[in-house]
BATIZA-362521 format. One record per residue: residue number from 0; x, y, z of N, C-alpha, C, CB in turn. Coordinates in steps of 0.001 Angstrom, whole numbers, plus 524288, in hexadecimal, padded with zeros to 5 digits. Glycine has a CB too. Example, Ala and Ser with C-alpha at 12.3 -4.5 7.8 and 13.67 -1.06 7.14 Angstrom:
BEGIN
NODE / n / n_xx / n_yy / n_zz / ca_xx / ca_yy / ca_zz / c_xx / c_yy / c_zz / cb_xx / cb_yy / cb_zz
NODE / 0 / 83386 / 7E9C6 / 81E78 / 8300C / 7EE6C / 81E78 / 83390 / 7F31C / 81E78 / 82C2C / 7EE87 / 82356
NODE / 1 / 83232 / 7F736 / 81BA8 / 83566 / 7FBDC / 81BE4 / 83264 / 8001E / 81EBE / 83704 / 7FDAA / 8165D
This chain:
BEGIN
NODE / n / n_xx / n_yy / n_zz / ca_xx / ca_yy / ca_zz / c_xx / c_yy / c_zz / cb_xx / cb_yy / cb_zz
NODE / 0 / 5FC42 / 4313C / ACCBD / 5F75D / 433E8 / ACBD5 / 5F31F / 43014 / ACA31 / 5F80B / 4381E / AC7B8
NODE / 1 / 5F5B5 / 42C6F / AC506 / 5EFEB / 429A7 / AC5AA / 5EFFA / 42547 / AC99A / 5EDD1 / 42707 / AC018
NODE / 2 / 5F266 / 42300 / ACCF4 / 5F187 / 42246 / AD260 / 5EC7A / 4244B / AD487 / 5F5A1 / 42493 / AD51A
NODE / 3 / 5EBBC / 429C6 / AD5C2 / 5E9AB / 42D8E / AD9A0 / 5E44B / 42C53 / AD646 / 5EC95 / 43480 / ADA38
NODE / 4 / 5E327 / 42CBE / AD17C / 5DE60 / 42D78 / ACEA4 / 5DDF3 / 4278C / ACEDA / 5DE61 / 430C0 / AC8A6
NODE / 5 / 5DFB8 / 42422 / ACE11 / 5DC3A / 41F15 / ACE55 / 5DADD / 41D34 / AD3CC / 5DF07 / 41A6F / ACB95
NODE / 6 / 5DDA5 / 4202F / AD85C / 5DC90 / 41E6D / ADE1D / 5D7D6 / 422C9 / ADE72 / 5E256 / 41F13 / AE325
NODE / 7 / 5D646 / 427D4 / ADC89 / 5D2A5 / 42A50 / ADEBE / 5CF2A / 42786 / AD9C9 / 5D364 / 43110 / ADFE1
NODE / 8 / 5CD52 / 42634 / AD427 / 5CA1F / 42436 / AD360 / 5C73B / 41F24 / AD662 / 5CB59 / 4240B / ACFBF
NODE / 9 / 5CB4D / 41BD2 / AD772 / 5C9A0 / 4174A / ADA4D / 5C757 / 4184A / ADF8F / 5CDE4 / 413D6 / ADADF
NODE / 10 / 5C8D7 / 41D0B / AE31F / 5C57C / 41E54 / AE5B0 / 5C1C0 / 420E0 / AE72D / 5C64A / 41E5D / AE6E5
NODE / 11 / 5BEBD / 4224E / AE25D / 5BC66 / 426F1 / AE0AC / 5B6A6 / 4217C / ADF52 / 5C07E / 42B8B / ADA8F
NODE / 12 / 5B84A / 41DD2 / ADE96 / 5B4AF / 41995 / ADBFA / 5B4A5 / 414B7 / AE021 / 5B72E / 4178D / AD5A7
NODE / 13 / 5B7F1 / 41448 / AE5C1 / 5B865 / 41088 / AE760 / 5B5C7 / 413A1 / AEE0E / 5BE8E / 40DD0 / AE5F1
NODE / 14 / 5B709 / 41869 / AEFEB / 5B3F2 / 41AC4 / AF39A / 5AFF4 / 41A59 / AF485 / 5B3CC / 41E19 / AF39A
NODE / 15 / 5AD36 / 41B16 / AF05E / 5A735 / 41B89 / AF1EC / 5A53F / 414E6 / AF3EB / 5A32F / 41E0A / AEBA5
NODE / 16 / 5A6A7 / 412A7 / AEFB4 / 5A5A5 / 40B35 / AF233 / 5A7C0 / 409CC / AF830 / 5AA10 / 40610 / AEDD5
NODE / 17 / 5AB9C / 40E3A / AF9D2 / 5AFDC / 40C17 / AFFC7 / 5AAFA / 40F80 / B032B / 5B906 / 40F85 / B00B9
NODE / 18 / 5A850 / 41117 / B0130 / 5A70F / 414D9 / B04B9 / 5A0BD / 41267 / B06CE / 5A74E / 41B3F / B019A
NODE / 19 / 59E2B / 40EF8 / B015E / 59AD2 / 40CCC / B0186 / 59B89 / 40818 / B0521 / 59998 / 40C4B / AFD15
NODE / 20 / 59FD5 / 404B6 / B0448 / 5A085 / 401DB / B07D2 / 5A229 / 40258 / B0D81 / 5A2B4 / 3FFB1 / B0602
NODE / 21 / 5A0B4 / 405A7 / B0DE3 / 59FE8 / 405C4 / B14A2 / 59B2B / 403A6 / B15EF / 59FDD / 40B97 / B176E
NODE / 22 / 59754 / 4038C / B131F / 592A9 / 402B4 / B1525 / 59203 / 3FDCF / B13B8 / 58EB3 / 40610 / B13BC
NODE / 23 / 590EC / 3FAF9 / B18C7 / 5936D / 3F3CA / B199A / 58E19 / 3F2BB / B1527 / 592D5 / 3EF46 / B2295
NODE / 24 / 58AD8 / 3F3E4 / B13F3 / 585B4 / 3F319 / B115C / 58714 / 3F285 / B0A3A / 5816C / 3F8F5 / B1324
NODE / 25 / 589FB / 3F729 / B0924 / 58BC1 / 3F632 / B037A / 59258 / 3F2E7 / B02A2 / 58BDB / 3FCC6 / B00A3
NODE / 26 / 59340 / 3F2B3 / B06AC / 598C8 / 3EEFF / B075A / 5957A / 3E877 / B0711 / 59CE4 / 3F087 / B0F1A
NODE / 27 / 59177 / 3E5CE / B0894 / 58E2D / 3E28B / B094A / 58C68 / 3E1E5 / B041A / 58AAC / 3E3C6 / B0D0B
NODE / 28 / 5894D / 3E63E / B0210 / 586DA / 3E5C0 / AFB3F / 58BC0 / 3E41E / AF89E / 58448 / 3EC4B / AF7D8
NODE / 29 / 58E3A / 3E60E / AFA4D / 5943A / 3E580 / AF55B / 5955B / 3DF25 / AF5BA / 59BBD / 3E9CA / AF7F1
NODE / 30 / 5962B / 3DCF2 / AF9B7 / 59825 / 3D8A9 / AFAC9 / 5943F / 3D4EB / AF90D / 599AB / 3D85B / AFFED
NODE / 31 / 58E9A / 3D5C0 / AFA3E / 58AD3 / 3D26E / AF89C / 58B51 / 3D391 / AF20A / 584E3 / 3D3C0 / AFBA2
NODE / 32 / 58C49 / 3D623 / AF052 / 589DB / 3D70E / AEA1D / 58E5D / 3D3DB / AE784 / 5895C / 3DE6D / AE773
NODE / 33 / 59475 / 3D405 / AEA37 / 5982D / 3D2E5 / AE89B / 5963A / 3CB0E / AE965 / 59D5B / 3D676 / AEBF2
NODE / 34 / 59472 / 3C912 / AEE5A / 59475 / 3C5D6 / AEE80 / 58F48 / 3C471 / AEAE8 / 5957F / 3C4DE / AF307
NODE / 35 / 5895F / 3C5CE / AEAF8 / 58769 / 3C2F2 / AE6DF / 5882C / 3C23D / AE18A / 5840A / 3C3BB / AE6E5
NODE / 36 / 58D02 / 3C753 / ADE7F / 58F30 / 3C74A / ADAE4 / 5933F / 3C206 / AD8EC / 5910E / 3CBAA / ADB99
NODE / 37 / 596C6 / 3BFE1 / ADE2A / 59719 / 3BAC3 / ADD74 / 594C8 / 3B66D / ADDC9 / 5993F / 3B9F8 / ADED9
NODE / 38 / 58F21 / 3B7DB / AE0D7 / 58D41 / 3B18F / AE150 / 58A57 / 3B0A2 / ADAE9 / 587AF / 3B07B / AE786
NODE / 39 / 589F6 / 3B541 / AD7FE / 58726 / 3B405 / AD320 / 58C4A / 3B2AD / ACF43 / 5830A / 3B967 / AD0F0
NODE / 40 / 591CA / 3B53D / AD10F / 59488 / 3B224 / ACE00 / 5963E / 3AD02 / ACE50 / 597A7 / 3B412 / ACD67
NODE / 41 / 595BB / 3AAAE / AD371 / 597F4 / 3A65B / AD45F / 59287 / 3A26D / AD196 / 599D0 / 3A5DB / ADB35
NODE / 42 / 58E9B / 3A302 / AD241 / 588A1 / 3A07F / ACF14 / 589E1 / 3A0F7 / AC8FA / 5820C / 3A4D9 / AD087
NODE / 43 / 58CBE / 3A4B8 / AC6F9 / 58D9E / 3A618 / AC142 / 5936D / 3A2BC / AC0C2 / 58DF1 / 3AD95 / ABFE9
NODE / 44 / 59660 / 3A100 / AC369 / 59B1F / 39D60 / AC1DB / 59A5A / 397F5 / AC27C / 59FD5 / 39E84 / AC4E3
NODE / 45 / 595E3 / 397B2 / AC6E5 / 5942D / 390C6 / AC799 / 59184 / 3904D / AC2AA / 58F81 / 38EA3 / ACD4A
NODE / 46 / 58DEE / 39428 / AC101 / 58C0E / 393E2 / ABA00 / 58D87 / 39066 / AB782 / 58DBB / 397DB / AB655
NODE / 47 / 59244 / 393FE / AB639 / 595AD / 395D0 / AB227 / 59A46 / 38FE4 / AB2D8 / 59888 / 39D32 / AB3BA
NODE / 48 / 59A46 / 38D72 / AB6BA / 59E61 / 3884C / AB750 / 599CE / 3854E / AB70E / 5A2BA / 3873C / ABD22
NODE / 49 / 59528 / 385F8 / AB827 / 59138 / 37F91 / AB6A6 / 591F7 / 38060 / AB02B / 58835 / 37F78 / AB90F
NODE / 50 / 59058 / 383FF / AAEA8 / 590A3 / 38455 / AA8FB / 59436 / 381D5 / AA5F9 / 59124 / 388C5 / AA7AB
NODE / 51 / 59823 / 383B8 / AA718 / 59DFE / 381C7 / AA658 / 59DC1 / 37D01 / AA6F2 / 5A229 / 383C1 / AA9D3
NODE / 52 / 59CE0 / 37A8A / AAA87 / 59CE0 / 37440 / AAB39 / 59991 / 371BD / AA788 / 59AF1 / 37262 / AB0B8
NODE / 53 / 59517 / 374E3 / AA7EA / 590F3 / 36FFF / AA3B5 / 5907E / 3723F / A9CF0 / 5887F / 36FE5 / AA6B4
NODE / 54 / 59528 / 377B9 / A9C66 / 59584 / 3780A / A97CC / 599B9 / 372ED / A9550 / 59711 / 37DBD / A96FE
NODE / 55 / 59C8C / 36EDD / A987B / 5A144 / 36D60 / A98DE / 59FD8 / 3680C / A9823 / 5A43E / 36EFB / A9D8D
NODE / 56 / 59C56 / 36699 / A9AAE / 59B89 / 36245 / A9C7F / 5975A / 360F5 / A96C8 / 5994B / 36256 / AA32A
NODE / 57 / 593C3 / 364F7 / A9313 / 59256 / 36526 / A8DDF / 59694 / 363F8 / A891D / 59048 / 36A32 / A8D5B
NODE / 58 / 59AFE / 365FB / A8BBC / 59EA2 / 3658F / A87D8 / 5A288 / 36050 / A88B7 / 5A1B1 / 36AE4 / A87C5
NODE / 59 / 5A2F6 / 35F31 / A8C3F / 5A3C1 / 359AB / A8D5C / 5A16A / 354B1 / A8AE4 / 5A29D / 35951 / A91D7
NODE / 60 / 59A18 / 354EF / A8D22 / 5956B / 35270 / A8974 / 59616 / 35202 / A835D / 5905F / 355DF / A8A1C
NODE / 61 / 597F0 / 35769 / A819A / 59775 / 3583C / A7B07 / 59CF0 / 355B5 / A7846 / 5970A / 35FA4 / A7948
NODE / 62 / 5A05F / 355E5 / A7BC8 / 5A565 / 35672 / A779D / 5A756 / 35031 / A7956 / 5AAF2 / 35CA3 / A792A
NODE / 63 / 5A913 / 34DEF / A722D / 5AABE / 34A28 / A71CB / 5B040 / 347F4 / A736B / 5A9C2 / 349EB / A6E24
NODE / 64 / 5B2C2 / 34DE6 / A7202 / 5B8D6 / 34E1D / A71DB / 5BA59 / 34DC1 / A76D4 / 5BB53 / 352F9 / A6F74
NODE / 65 / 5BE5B / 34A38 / A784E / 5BF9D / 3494B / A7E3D / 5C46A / 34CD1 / A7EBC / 5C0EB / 342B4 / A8004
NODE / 66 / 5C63A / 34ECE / A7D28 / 5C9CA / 355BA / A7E01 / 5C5C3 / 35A24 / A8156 / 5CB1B / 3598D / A762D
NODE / 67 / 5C089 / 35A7D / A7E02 / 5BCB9 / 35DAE / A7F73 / 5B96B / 35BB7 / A84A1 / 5B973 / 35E53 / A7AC5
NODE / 68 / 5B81F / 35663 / A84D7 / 5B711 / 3550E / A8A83 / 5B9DA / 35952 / A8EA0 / 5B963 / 34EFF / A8BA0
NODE / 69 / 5BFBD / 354E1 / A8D75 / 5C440 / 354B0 / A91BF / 5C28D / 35B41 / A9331 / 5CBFB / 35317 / A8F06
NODE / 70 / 5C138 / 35FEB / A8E41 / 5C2FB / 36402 / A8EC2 / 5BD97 / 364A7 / A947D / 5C373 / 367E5 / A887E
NODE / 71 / 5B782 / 3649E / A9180 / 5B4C9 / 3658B / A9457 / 5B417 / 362E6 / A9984 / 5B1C9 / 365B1 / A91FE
NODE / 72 / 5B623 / 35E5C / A99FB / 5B62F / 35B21 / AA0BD / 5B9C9 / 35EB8 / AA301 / 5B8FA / 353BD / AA196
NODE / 73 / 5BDA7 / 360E8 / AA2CF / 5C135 / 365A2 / AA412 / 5BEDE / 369EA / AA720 / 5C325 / 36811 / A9F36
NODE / 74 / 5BA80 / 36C59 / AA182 / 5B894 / 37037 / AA416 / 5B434 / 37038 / AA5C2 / 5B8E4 / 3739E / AA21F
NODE / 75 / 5B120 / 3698B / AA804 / 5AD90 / 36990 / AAACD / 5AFB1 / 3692A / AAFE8 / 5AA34 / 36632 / AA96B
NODE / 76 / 5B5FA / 367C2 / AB318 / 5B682 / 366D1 / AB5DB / 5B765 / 36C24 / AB751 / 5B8BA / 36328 / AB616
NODE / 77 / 5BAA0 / 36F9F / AB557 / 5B9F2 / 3745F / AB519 / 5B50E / 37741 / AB7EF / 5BA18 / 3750D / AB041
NODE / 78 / 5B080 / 37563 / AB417 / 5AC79 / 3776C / AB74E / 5AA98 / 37654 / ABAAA / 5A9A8 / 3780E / AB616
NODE / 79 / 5AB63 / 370C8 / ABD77 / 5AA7A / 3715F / AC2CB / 5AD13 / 371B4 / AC78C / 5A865 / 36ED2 / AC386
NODE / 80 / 5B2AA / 37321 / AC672 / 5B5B7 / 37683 / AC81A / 5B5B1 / 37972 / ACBA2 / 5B669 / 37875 / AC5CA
NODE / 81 / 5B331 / 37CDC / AC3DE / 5B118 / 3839B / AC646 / 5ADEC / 38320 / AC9F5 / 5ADBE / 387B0 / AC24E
NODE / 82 / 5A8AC / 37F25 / AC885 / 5A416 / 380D2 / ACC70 / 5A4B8 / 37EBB / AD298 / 59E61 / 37E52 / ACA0F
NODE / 83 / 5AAEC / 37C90 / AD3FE / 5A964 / 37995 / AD8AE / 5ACC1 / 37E26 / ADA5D / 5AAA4 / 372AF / AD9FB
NODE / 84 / 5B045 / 380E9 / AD8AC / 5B2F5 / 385D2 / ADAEA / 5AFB5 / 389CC / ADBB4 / 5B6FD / 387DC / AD7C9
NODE / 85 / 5AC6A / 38A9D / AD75C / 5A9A7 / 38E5A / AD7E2 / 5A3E3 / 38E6B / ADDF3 / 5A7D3 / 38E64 / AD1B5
NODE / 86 / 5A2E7 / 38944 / ADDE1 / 59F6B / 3897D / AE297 / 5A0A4 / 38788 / AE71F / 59B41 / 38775 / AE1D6
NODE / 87 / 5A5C1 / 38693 / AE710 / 5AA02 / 38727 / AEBC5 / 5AB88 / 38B54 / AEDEC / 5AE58 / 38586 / AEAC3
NODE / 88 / 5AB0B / 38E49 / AEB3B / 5ACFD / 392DE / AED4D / 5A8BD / 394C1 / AEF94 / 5AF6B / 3966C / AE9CB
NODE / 89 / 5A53A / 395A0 / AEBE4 / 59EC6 / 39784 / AECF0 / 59E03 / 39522 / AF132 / 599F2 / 395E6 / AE8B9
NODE / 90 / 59EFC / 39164 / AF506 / 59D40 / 38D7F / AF8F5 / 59E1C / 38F0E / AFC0D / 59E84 / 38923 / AF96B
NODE / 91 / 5A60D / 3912D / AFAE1 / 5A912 / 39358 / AFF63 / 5A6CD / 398AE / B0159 / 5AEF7 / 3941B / AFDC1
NODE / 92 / 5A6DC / 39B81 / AFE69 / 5A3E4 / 3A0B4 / AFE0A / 59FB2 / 39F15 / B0238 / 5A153 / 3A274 / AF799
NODE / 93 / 59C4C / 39CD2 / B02BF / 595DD / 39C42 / B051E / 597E8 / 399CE / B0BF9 / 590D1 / 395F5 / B003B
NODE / 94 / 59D8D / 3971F / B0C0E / 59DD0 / 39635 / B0F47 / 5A1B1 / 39766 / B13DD / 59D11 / 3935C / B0E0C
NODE / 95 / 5A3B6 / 39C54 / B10C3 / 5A777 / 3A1FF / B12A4 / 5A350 / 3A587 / B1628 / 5A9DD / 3A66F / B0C52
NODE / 96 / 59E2C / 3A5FB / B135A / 5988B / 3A8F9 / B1408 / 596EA / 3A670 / B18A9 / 593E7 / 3A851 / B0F0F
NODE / 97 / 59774 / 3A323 / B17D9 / 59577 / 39FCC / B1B92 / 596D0 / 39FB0 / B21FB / 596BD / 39B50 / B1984
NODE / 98 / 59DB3 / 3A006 / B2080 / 5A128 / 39FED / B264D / 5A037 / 3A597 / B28AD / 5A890 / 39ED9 / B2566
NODE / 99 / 5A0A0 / 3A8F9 / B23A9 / 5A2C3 / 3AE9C / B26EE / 59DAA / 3B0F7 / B2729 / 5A7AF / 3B319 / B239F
NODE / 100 / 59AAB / 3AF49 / B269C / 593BE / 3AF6F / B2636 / 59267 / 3B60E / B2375 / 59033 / 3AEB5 / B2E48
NODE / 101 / 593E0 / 3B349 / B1F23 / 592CC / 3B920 / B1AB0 / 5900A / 3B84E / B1729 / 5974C / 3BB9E / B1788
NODE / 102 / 58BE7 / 3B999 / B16BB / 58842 / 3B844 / B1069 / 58510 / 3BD3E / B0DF1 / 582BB / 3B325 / B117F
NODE / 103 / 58123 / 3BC1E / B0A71 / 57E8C / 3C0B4 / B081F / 57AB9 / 3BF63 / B08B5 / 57F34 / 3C279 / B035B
NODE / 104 / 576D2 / 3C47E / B094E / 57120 / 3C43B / B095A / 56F5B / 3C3C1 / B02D5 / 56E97 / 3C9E5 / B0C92
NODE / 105 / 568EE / 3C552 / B03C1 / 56694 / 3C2CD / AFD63 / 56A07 / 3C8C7 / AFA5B / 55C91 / 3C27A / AFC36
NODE / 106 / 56C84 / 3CD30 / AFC9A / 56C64 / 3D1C4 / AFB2C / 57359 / 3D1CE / AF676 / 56BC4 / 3D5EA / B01A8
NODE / 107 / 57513 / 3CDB5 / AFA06 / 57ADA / 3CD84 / AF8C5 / 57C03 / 3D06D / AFC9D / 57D13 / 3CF5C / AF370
NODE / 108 / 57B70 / 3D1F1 / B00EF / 57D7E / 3D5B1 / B062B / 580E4 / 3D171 / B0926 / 577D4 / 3D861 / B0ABD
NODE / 109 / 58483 / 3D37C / B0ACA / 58739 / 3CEF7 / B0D35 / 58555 / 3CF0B / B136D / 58E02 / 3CF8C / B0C76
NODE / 110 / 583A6 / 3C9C3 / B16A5 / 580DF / 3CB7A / B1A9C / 584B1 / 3C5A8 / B1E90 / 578C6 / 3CBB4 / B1949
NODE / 111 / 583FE / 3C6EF / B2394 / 58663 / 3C186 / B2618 / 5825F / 3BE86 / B25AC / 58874 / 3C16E / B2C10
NODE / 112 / 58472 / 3B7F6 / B252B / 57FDE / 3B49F / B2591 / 57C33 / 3B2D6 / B2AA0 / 581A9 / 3B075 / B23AB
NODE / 113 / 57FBE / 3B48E / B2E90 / 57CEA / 3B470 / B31E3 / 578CD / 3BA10 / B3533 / 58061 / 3B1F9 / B346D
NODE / 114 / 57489 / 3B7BE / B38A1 / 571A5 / 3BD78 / B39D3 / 574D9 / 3C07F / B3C15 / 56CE3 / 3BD89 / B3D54
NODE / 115 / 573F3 / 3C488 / B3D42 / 5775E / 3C8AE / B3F1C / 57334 / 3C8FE / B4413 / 57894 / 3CE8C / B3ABE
């Protein structure tokens, strides 16, 4: 029984969205919103690893103790690491777009890159 009630809640809340997506137009918004939602996260982690690096590379500058170096040269390498993974990927991404010729307009709509 509660089987039956959590399969008819879930489709009581998941229908109406299946039903919306038929229409290739809000299937498109979805995908664009989903994708400019990552391009502001991937801008918010390149941040967030420069930070990291030159919070590191301060603490390197400041500290006498060569334990605390060793610690912060660690996690400056660390941070550039992150940021060469992180805009590696971001690269790959642009050049996936690129092959299968898929990109976004200024709207976040997902549109082919080439004219139609």
């Amino acid at each position: 029984m509660k089987k039956v009630v959590k399969i008819v809640a879930v489709s009581a809340w998941v229908l109406p969205f299946m039903a919306s997506a038929q229409s290739v137009t809000y299937l498109q918004n979805l995908i664009g919103g989903a994708k400019a939602l990552l391009d502001q996260l991937v801008v918010f982690l390149v941040a967030l690893a420069v930070v990291w690096f030159i919070f590191n590379v301060i603490r390197y500058a400041m500290s006498s103790d060569p334990e605390k170096q060793s610690q912060a040269k660690t996690r400056m390498i660390w941070g550039i690491v992150a940021i060469a993974v992180i805009v590696s990927i971001w690269g790959l991404v642009a050049i996936l777009q690129g092959i299968f010729g898929v990109g976004t307009n200024a709207a976040g709509n997902l549109r082919p890159l080439l004219p139609q």
